[in-house]
Legacy VTK file of the C-alpha trace (Angstrom):
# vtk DataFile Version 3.0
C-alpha trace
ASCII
DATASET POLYDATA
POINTS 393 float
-180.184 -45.143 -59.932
-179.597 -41.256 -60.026
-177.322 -39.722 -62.830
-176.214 -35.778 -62.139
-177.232 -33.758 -65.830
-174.602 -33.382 -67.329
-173.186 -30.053 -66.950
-170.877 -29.249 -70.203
-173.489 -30.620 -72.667
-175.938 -28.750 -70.913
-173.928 -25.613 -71.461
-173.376 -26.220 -75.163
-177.187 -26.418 -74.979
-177.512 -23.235 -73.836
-175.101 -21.388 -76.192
-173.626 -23.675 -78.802
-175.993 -23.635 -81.852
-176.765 -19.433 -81.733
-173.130 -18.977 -81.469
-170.798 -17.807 -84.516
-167.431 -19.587 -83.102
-166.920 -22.612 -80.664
-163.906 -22.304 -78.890
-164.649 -25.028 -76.583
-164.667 -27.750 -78.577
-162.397 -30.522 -77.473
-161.652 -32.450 -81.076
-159.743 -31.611 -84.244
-161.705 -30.083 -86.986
-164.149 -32.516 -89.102
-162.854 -33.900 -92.049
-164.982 -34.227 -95.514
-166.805 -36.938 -95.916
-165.973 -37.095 -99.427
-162.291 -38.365 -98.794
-163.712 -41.392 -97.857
-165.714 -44.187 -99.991
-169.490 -43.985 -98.025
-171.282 -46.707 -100.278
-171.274 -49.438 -97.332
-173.831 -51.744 -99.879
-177.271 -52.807 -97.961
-178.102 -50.781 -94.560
-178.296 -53.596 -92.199
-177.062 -54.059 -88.872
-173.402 -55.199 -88.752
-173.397 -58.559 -88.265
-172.157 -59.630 -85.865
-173.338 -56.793 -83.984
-170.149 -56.654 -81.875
-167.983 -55.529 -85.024
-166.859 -57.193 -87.939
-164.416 -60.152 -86.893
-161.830 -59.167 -89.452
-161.754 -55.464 -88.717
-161.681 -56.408 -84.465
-159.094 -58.639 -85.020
-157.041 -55.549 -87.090
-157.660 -53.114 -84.188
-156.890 -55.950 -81.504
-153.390 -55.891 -82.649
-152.587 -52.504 -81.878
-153.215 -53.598 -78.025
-151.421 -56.803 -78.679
-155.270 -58.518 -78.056
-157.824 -60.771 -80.359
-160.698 -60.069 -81.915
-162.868 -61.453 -79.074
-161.286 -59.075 -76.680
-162.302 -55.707 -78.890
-165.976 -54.269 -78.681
-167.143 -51.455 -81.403
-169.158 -48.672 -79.988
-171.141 -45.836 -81.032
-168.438 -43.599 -79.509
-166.017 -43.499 -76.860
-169.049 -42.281 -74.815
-170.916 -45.594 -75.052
-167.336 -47.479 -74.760
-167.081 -46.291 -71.060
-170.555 -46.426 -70.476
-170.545 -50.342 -71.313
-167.654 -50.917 -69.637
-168.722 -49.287 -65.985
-172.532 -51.243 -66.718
-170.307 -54.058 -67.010
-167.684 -53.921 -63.878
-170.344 -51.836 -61.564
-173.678 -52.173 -63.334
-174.433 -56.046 -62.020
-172.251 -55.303 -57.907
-169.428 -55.333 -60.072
-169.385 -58.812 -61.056
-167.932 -60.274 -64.403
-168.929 -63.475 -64.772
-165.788 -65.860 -65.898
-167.227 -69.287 -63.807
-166.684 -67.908 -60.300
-167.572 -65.111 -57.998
-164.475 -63.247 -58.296
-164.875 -63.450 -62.183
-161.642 -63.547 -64.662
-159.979 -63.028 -67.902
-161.032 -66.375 -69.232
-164.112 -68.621 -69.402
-165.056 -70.553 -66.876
-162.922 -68.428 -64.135
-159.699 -69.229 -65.977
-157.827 -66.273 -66.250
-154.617 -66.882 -69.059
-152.332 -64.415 -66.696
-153.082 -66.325 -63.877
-154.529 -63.506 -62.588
-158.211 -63.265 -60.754
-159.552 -59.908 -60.930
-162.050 -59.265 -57.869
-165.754 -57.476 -58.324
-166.897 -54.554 -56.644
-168.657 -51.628 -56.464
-166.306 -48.994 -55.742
-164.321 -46.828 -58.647
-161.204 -44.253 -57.999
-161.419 -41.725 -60.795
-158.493 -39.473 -61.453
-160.102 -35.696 -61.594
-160.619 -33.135 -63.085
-161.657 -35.173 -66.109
-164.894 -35.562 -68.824
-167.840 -35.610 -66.355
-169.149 -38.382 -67.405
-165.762 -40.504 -66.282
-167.356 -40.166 -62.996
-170.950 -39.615 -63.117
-171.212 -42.815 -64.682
-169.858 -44.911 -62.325
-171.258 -43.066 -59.515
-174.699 -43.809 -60.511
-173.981 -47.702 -59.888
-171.766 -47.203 -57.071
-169.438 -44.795 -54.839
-166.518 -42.845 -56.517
-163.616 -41.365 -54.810
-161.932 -38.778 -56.473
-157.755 -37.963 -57.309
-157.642 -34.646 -57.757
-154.763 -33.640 -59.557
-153.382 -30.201 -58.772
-152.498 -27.099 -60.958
-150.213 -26.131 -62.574
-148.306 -29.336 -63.361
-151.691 -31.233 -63.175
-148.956 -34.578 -62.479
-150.673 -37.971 -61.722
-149.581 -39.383 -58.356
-149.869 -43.534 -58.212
-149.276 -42.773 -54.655
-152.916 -41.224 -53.993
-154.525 -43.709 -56.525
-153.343 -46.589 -54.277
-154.331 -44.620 -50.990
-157.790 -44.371 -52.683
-157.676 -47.253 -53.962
-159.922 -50.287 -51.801
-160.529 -54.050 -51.502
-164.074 -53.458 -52.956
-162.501 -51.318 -55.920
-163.794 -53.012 -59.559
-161.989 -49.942 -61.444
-159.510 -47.086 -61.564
-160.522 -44.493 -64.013
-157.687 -42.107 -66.090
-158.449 -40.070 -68.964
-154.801 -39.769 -70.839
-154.480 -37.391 -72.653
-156.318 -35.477 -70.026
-159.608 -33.294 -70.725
-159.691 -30.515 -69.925
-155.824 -29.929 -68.672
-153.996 -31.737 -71.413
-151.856 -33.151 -69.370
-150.116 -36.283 -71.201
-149.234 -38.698 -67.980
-146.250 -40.580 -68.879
-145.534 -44.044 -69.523
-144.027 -44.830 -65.981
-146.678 -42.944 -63.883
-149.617 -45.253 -65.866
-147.641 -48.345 -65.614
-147.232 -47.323 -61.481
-151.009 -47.127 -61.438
-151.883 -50.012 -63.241
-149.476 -52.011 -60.537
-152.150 -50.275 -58.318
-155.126 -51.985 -60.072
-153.617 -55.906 -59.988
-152.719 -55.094 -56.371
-156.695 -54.506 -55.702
-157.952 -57.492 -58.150
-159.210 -54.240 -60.047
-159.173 -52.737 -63.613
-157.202 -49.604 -65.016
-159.696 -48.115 -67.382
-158.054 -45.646 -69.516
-159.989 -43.085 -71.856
-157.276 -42.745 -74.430
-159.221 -40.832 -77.015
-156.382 -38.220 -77.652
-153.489 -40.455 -76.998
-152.557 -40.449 -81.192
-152.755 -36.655 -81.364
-149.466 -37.234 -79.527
-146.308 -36.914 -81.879
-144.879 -39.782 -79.860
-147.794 -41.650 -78.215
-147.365 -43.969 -75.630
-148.058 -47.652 -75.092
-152.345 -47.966 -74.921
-153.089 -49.206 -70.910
-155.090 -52.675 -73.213
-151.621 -53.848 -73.621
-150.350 -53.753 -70.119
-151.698 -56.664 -69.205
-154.764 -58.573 -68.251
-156.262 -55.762 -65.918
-156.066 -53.162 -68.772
-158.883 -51.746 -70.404
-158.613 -49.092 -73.296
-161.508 -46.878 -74.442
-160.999 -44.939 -77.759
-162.537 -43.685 -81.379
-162.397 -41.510 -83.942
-163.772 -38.446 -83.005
-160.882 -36.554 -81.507
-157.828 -37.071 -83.294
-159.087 -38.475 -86.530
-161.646 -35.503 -86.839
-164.296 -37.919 -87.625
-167.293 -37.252 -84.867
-170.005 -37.742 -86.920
-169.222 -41.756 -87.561
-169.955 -42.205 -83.893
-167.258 -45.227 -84.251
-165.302 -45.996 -80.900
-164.444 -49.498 -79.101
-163.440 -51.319 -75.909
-160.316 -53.244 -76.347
-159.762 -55.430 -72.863
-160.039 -58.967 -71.129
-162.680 -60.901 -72.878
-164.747 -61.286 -69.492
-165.535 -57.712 -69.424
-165.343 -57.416 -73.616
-167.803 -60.173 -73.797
-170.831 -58.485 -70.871
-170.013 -55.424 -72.143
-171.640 -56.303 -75.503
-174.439 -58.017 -73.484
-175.274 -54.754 -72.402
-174.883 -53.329 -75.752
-177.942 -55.393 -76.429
-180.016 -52.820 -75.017
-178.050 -49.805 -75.811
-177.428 -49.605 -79.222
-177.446 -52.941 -80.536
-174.465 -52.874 -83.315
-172.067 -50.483 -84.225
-173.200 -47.907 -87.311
-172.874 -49.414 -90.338
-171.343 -46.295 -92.291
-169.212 -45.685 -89.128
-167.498 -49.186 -89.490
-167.534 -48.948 -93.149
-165.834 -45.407 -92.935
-163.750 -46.680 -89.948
-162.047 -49.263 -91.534
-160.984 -47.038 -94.210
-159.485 -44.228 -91.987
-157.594 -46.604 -89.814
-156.299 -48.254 -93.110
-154.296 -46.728 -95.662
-155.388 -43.406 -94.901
-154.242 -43.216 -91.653
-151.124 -41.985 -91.535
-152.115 -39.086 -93.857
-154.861 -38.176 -91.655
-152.898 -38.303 -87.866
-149.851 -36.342 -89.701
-152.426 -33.604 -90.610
-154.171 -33.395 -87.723
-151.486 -33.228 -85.626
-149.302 -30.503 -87.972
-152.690 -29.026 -87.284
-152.726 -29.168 -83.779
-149.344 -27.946 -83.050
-149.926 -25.116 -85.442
-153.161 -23.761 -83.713
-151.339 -24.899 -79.756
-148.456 -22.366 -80.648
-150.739 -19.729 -82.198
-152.760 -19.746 -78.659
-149.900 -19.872 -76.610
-148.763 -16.807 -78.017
-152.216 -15.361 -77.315
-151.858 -16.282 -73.709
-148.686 -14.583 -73.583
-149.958 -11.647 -74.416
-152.810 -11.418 -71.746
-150.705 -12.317 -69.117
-152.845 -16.497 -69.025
-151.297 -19.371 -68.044
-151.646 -22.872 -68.785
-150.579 -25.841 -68.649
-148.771 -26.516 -72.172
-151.077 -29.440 -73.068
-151.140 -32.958 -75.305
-154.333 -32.824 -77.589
-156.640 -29.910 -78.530
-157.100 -28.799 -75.058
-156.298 -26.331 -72.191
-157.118 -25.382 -69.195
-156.208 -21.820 -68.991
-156.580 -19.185 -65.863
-159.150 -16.413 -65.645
-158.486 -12.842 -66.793
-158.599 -10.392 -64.163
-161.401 -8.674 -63.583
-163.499 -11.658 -63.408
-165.772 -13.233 -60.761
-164.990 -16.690 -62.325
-164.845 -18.961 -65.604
-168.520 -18.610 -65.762
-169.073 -14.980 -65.373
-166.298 -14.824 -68.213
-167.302 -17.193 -70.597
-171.139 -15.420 -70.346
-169.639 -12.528 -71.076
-167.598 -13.709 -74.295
-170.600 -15.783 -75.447
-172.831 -12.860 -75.071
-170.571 -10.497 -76.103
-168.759 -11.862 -78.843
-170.768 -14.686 -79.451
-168.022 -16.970 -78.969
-168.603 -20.343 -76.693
-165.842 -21.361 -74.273
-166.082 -23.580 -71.486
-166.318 -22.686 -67.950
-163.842 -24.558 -65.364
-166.511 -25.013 -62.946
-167.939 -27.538 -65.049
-165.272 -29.552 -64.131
-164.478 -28.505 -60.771
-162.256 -25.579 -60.850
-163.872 -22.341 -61.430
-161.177 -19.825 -62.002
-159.724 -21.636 -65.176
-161.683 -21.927 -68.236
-160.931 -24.698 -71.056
-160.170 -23.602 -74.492
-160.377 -25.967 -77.208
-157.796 -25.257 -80.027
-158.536 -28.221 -83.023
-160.513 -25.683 -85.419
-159.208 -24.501 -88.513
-156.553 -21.719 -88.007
-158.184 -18.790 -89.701
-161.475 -19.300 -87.413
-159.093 -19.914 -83.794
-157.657 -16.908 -85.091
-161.010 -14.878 -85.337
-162.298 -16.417 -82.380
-159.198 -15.581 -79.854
-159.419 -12.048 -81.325
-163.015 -11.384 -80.032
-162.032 -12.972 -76.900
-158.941 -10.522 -76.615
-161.553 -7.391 -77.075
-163.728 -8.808 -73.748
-160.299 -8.960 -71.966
-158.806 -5.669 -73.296
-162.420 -4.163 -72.557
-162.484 -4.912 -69.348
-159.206 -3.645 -68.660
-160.246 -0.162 -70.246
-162.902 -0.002 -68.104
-160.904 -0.546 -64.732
-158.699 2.121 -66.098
-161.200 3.880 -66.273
-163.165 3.410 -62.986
-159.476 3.765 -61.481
-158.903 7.305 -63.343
-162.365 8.507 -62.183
-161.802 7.636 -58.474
LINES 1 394
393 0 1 2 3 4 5 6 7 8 9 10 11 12 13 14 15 16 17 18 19 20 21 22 23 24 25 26 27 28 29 30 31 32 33 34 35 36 37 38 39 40 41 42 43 44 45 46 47 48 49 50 51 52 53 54 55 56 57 58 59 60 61 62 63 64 65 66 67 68 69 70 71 72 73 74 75 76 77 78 79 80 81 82 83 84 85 86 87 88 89 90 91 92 93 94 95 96 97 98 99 100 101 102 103 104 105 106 107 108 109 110 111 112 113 114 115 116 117 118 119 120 121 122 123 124 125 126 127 128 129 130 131 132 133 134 135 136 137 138 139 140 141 142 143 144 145 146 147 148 149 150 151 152 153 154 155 156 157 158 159 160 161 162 163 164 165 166 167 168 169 170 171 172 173 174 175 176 177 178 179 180 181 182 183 184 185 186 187 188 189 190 191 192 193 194 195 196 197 198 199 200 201 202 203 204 205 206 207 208 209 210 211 212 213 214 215 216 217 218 219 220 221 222 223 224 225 226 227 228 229 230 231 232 233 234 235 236 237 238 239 240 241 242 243 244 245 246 247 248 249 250 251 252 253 254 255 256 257 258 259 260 261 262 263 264 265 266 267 268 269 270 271 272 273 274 275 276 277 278 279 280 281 282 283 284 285 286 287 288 289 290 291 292 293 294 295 296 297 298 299 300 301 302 303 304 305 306 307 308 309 310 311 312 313 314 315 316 317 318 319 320 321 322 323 324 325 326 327 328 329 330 331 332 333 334 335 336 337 338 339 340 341 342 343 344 345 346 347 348 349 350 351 352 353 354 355 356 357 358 359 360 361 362 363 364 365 366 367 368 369 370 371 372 373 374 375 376 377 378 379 380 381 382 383 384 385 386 387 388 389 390 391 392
């Protein structure tokens, strides 16, 4: 097995921790910890180490699912990561009683419906790298590119993709880094794709409530729907690590065998923490971050505006914005605002297309502000000095 590194963590490495601003971060701004109760008693594991029964039961209604088909993980990283181990990491199979696997136990699916194994994944692109990375280290990818500037998803090319030995069909939605929010009717088109291949639709949903009117979550399309999510990106609450597979129980249920030798349980202060911010608390916290969101979104369009940018106008804290002139590419850019300015953004090669770079806009206001104003004096810099070369020729 051969993973490629993984190229936008790689560049944080680089500049990230020396630099004074991060405009490439792709989450709303951290809350305090001390809105939140963090006395979880004794530091055990949580027990059972696939989530607290009463807690997965809570977030299993949201998909219209139980508790045994919900699986906290450290992260929506180690969400997708146990769910490709678990329809690509064993030839794709999920055991359920037969070879083709199933919803149920003992190969009884409750839809009726047998989903086939396989090795083979179609992941919608550009998208988080490790959407396809992943699943190309256990078996063969083909990509969907979707194209600027509308960035639309087309169920058409997901089902020419798609194959007979396709386990899963991979959307990020909200989309990183464009922003595009695929609607309702497009996701339901692909997931119709999916049952037509005995495959999944896995959907990395982790800015879907940043949305003032989010859609339905792909878990509660049906039996071949599987939703990844946390609380990182539109709860502002990275640090708990606290994200979960909700799906059929066949994959739910060897996803959290693999867990086993991943991480074990969930973090105790994360579910403790967790069950707090998706309680009470809740609609407090998605009201502010998204007032938040739409704030800062506005403030950068207008920045755009003025620098003659374009992008597409996105869902979330991200966009995927087109390369001042004067430019090689994203990456020649963004070194120069890093180095410059000491400001980080992200370069669009990193996820395929090199003359956009991807701005993330979830920081407080008064830093976006400070950061898109040292960005503006590497554009307006480099305009004075092709002026300037122009005036001397």
């Amino acid at each position: 097995m051969r993973i490629d590194p993984f190229g936008l963590e790689r560049w944080f490495a680089e500049y990230e921790h020396e630099a004074d601003i991060m405009l490439a971060e792709s989450g709303i701004r951290s809350l305090g910890a001390d809105r939140f109760d963090l006395d979880p008693g004794k530091l055990g594991y949580v027990i059972p180490t696939n989530g607290d029964p009463e807690f997965r039961a809570s977030v299993g209604d949201r998909y219209g699912r139980s508790a045994d088909e919900v699986l906290f993980t450290c992260g929506t990283q180690e969400a997708n990561f146990l769910a490709f181990l678990s329809l690509l990491g064993d030839e794709g199979a999920v055991d359920g009683g037969s070879e083709a696997g199933g919803d149920g136990v003992d190969g009884e699916d409750p839809d009726g419906e047998g989903v086939g194994s396989g090795t083979h994944a179609v992941v919608v692109t550009p998208t988080y790298q490790a959407l396809h990375a992943v699943p190309e280290a256990f078996g063969e990818v083909t990509r969907v590119e979707l194209e600027p500037p509308e960035w639309e998803l087309d169920p058409d090319a997901v089902a020419d993709a798609a194959r007979d030995d396709t386990a899963v069909i991979v959307v990020n939605n909200p989309n990183n880094p464009t922003g595009r929010y695929h609607d309702e009717a497009a996701m339901r088109a692909v997931y119709d794709v999916a049952v037509d291949r005995d495959a999944y639709l896995l959907a990395d949903e982790v800015y879907r409530l940043l949305a003032e009117a989010p859609q339905p979550p792909v878990a509660s399309f049906g039996s071949h729907g599987i939703s990844t999510t946390s609380l990182t990106k539109a709860y502002g609450l990275a640090g708990l690590r606290f994200g979960w597979i909700a799906g059929p129980e066949a994959v739910v249920e060897r996803a959290w065998r693999w867990k086993d030798y991943t991480t074990i349980s969930p973090s105790l202060f994360g579910q403790h923490v967790a069950k707090q911010a998706l309680g009470r608390r809740e609609p407090r916290i998605l009201e502010e971050n998204r007032e938040l969101a739409e704030t800062n979104r506005a403030i950068v369009a207008d920045w755009l505006d003025r620098h003659g940018l374009d992008w597409y106008d996105p869902v979330g804290v991200n966009g995927f914005v087109t390369v001042p002139d004067g430019f090689d590419d994203a990456e020649s850019f963004c070194r120069t605002v890093v180095e410059a300015e000491s400001v980080v953004l992200a370069p669009g090669g990193l996820f395929g297309f090199p003359n956009r770079f991807r701005i993330g806009f979830g920081l407080p206001t008064e830093e976006l502000e400070e950061g898109l104003d040292r960005v503006s004096r590497v554009i307006e810099g480099e305009r004075a000095d092709e002026i300037g070369a122009e005036g001397g020729a």
